[in-house]
Kinemage of the C-alpha trace (Angstrom):
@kinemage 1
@onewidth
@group {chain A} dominant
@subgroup {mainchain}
@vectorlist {calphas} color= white
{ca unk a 1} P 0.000 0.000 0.000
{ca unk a 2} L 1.221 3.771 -0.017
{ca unk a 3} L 1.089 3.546 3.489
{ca unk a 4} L 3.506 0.874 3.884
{ca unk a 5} L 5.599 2.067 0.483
{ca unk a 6} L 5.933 5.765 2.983
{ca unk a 7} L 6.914 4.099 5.940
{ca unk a 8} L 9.731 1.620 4.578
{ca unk a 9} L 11.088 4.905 2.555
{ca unk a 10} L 10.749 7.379 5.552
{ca unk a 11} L 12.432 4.603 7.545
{ca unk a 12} L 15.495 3.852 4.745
{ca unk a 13} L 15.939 7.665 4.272
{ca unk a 14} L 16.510 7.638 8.102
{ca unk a 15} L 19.110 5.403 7.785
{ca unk a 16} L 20.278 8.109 5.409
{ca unk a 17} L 20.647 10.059 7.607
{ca unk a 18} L 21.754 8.259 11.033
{ca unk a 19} L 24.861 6.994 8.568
{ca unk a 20} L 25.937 10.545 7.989
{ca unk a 21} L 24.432 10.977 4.639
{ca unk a 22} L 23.693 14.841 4.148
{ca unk a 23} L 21.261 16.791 1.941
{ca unk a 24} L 22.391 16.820 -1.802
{ca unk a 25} L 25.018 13.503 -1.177
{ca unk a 26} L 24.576 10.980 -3.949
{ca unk a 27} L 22.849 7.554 -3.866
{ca unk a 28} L 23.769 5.077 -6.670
{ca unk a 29} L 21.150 2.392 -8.365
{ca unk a 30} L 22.771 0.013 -10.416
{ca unk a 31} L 20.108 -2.778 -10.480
{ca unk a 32} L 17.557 -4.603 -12.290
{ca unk a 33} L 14.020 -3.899 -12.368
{ca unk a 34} L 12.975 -4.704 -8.391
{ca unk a 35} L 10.175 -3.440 -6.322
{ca unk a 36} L 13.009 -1.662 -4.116
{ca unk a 37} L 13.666 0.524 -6.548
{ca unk a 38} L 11.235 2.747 -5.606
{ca unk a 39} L 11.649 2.407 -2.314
{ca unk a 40} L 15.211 3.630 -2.591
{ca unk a 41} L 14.574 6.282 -4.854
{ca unk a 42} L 11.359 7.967 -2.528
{ca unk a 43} L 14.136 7.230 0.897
{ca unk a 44} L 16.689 9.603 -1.197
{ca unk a 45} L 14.407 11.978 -2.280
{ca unk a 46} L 12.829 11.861 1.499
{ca unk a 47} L 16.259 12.554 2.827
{ca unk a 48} L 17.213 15.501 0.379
{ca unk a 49} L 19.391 13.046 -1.376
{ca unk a 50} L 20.401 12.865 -5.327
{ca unk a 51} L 19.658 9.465 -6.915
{ca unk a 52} L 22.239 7.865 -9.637
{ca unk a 53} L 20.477 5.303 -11.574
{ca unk a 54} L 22.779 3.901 -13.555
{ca unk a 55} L 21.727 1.448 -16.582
{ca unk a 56} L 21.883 -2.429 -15.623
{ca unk a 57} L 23.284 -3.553 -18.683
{ca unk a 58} L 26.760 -1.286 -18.186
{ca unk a 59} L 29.759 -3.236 -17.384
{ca unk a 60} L 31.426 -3.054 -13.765
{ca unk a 61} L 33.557 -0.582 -14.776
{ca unk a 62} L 31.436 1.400 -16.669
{ca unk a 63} L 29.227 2.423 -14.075
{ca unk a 64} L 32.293 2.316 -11.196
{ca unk a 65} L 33.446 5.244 -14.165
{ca unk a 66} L 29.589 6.886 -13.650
{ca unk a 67} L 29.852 6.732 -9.484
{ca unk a 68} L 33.127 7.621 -9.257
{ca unk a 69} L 32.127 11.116 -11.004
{ca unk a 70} L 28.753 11.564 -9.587
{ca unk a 71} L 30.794 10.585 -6.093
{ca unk a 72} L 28.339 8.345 -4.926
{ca unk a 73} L 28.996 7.438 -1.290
{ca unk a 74} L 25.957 4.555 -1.361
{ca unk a 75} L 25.110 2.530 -3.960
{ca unk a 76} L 22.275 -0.275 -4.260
{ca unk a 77} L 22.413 -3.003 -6.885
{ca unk a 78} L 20.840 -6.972 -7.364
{ca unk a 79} L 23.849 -9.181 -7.539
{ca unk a 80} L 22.999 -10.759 -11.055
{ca unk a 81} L 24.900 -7.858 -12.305
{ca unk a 82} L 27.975 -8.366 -11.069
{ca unk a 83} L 27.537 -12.278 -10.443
{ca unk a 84} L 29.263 -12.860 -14.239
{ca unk a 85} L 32.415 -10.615 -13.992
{ca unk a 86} L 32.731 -11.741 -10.224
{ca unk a 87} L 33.728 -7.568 -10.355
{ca unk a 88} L 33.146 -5.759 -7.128
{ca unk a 89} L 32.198 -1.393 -7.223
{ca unk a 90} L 34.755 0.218 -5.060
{ca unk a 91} L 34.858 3.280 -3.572
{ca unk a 92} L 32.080 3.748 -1.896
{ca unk a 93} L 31.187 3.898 1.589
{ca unk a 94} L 28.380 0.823 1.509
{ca unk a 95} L 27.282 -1.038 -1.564
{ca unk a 96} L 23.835 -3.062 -0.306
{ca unk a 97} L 22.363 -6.024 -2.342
{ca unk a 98} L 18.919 -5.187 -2.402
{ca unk a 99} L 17.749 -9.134 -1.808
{ca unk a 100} L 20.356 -9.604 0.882
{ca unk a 101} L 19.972 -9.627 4.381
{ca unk a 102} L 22.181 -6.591 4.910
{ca unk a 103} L 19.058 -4.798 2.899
{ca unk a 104} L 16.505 -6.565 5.006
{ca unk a 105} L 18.028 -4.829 8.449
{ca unk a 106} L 18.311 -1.700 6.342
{ca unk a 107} L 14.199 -2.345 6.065
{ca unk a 108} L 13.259 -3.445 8.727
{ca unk a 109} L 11.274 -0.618 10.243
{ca unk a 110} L 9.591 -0.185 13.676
{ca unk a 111} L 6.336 -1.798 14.573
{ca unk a 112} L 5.457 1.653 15.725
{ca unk a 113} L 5.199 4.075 12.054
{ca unk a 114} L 8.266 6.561 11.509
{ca unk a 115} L 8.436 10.420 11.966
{ca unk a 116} L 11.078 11.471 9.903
{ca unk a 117} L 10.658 14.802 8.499
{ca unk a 118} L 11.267 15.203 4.603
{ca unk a 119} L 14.321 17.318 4.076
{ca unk a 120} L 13.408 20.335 2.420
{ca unk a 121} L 14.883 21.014 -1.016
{ca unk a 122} L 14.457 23.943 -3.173
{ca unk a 123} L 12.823 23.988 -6.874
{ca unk a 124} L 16.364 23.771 -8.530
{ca unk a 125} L 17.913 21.741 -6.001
{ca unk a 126} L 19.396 18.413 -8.310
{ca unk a 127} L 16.894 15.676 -7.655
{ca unk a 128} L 18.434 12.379 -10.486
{ca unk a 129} L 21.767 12.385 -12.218
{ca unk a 130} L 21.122 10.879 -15.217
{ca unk a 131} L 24.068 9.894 -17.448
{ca unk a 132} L 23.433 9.747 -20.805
{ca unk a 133} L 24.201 6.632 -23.373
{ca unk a 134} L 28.201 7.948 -23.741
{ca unk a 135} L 27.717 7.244 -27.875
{ca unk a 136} L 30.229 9.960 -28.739
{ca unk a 137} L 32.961 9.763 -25.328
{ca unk a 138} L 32.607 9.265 -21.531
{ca unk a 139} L 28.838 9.457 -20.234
{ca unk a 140} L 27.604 12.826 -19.299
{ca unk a 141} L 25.772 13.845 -15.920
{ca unk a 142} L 22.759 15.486 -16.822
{ca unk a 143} L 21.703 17.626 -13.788
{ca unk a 144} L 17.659 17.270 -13.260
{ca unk a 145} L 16.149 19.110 -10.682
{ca unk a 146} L 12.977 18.791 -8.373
{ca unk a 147} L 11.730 21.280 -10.814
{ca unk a 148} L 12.393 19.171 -13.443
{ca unk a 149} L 10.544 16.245 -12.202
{ca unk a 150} L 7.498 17.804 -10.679
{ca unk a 151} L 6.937 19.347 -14.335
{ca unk a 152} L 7.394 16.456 -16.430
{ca unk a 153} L 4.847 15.049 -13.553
{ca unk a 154} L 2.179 17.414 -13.611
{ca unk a 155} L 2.547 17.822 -17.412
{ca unk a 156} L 1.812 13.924 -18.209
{ca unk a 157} L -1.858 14.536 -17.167
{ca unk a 158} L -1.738 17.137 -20.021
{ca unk a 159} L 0.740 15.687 -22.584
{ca unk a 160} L -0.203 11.982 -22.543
{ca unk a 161} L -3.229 10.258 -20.052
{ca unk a 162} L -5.173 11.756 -17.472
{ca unk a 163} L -4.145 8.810 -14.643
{ca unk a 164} L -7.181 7.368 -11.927
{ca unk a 165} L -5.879 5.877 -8.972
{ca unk a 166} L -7.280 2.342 -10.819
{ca unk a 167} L -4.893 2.456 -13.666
{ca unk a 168} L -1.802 0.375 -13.438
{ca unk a 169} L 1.742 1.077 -14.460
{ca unk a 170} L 4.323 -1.608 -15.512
{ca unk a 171} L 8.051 -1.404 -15.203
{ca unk a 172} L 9.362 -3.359 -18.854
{ca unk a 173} L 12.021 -1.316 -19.539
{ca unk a 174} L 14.870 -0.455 -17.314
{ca unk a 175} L 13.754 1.690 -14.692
{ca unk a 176} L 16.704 3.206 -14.411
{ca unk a 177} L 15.644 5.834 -17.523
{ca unk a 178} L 12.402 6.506 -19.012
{ca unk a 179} L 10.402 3.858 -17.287
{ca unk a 180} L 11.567 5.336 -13.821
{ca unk a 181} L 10.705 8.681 -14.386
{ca unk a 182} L 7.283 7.803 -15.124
{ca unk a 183} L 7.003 6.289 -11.888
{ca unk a 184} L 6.487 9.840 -10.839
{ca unk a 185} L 2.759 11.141 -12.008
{ca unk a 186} L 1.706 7.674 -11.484
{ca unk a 187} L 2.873 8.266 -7.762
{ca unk a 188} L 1.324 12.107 -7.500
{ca unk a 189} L -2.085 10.229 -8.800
{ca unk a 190} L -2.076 7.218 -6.641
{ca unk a 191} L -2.224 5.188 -8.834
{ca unk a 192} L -1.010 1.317 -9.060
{ca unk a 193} L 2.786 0.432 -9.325
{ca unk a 194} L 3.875 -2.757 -10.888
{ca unk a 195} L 7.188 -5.105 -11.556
{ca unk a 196} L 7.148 -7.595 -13.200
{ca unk a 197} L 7.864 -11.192 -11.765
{ca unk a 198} L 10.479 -11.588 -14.421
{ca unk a 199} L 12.121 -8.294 -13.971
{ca unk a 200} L 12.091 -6.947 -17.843
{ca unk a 201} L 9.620 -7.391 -20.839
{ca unk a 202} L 7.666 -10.931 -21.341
{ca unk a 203} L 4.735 -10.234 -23.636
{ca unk a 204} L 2.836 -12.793 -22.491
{ca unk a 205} L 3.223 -11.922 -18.976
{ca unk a 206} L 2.602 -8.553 -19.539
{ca unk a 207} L -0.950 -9.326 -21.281
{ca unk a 208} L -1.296 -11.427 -18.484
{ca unk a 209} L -1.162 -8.798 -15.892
{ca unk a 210} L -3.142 -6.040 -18.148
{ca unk a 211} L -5.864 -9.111 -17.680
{ca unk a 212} L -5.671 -9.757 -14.299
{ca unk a 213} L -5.127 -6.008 -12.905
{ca unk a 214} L -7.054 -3.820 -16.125
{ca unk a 215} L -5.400 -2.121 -18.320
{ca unk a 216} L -1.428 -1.405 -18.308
{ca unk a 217} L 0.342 2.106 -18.903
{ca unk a 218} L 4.324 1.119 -19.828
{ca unk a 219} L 7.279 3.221 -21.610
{ca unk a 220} L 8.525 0.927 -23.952
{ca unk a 221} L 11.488 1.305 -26.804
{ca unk a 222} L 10.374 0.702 -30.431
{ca unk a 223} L 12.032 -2.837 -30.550
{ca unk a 224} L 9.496 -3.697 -27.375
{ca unk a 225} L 6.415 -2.528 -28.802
{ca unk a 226} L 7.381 -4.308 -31.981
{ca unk a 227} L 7.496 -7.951 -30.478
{ca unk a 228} L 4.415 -6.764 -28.248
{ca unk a 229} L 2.302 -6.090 -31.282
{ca unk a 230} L 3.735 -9.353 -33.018
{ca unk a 231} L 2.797 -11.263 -29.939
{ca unk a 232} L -0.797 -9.551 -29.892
{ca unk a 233} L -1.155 -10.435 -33.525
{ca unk a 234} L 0.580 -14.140 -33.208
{ca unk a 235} L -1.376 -14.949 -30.372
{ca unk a 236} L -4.662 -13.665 -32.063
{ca unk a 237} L -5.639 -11.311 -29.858
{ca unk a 238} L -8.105 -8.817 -30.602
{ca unk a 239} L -8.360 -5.211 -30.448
{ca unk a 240} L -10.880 -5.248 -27.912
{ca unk a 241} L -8.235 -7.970 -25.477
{ca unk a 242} L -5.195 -5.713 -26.482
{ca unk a 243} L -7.920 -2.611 -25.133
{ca unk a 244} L -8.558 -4.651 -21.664
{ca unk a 245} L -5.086 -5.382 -21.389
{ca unk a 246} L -3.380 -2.245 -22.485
{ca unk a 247} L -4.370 1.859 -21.946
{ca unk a 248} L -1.096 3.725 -23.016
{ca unk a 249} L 2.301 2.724 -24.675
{ca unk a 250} L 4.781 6.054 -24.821
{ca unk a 251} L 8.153 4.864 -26.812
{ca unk a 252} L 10.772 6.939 -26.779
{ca unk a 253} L 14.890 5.975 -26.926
{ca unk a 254} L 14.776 5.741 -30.834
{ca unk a 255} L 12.956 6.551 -33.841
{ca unk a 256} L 9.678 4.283 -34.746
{ca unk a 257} L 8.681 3.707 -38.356
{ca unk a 258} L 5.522 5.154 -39.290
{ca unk a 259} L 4.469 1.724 -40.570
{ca unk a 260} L 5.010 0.169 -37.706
{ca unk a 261} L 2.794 3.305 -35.743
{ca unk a 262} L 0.115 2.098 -38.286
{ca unk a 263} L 0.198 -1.326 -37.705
{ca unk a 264} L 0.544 -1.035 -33.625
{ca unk a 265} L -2.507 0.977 -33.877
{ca unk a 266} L -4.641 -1.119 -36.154
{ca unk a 267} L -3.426 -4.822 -34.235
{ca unk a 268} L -3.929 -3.426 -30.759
């Protein structure tokens, strides 16, 4: 509930803050899709932090490269990552497995809810530290601010879907870029927050879920909503199953054929 997703954040960002952490210090993600993400990212914020995510398909030392100039002192990550290079981040003053039971103590609130007070931050105060893809050198820090985010909030209701506290977003892509940041006007509406089991993008479990919960919102790349689409038409779904299943796709990351607009459109 919001309730509970409130408490475990006001009680990580106190953590924060007993462990020295101070308004404006940075907080590294380097993880897969996981319901903790949010968790982490809300404690940050709740603390007056600055959250790094940091894309989950980097190598070690690419993002040790991204933390090192951000100068993360904290970073979270699930241990699938670095399980194949057997590579450790260094550096840093704690690096928590977010399924180990290091994180669990981290979590493991009072019985009794929390009172920590959300740090105050000003409108331009940097809020996420996004790095961008690196395609032409070293990765970039681009600086976002709580201004940033509160606008590209607010102006979703206007831009792309009013939201009801009914409708349903699901986390496909990496949540560490587009997908994350439209965790945010699904929050300010109330609405429903959801990961999937398998961590990434399964059409079939995806449909299943847009069945079993109503209708999905997701930010998707082109390549995702092609094999959606293929699925939906391979499967034989029809328009008014892909409608029960599915309210809003937003792509973004790359360029989408018009005929593949066309066909998304008429299939689903």
């Amino acid at each position: 509930t919001y309730a509970q997703w409130a408490q475990r954040s006001a009680h990580l960002a106190q953590q924060f803050q007993d462990a020295g952490l101070q308004p404006g210090d940075r907080v590294a993600l380097f993880m897969h899709n996981h319901p903790r993400y949010l968790e982490v990212m809300l404690a940050a914020w709740w603390a007056g932090l600055v959250v790094v995510p940091i894309n989950a398909k980097l190598h070690v030392r690419e993002a040790q490269w991204i933390i090192d100039n951000a100068q993360a002192r904290w970073a979270f990550v699930t241990a699938d990552i670095t399980h194949d290079t057997g590579e450790n981040l260094s550096g840093l003053e704690r690096v928590i497995d977010v399924d180990s039971a290091e994180a669990d103590a981290l979590w493991q609130g009072p019985e009794s809810p929390v009172e920590t007070p959300i740090v105050e931050r000003a409108a331009d105060d940097l809020a996420w530290l996004f790095y961008t893809s690196g395609t032409t050198g070293r990765p970039k820090g681009v600086m976002i601010t709580h201004r940033n985010l509160m606008t590209m909030g607010l102006t979703y209701f206007n831009d792309v879907d009013p939201i009801a506290t009914h409708d349903t977003i699901a986390y496909a892509a990496p949540m560490s870029h587009g997908a994350g940041i439209y965790a945010i006007p699904h929050l300010m509406a109330g609405a429903r927050h959801v990961v999937p089991a398998s961590g990434g993008f399964e059409p079939a479990e995806l449909f299943a879920l847009g069945q079993a919960l109503g209708p999905l919102s997701l930010f998707a790349a082109p390549t995702i909503v092609k094999r959606l689409v293929d699925y939906a038409q391979a499967s034989q779904h029809s328009v008014a199953q892909c409608g029960e299943a599915f309210k809003t796709v937003v792509y973004g990351g790359a360029p989408m054929y018009a005929a593949d607009i066309q066909r998304a459109i008429r299939v689903m």
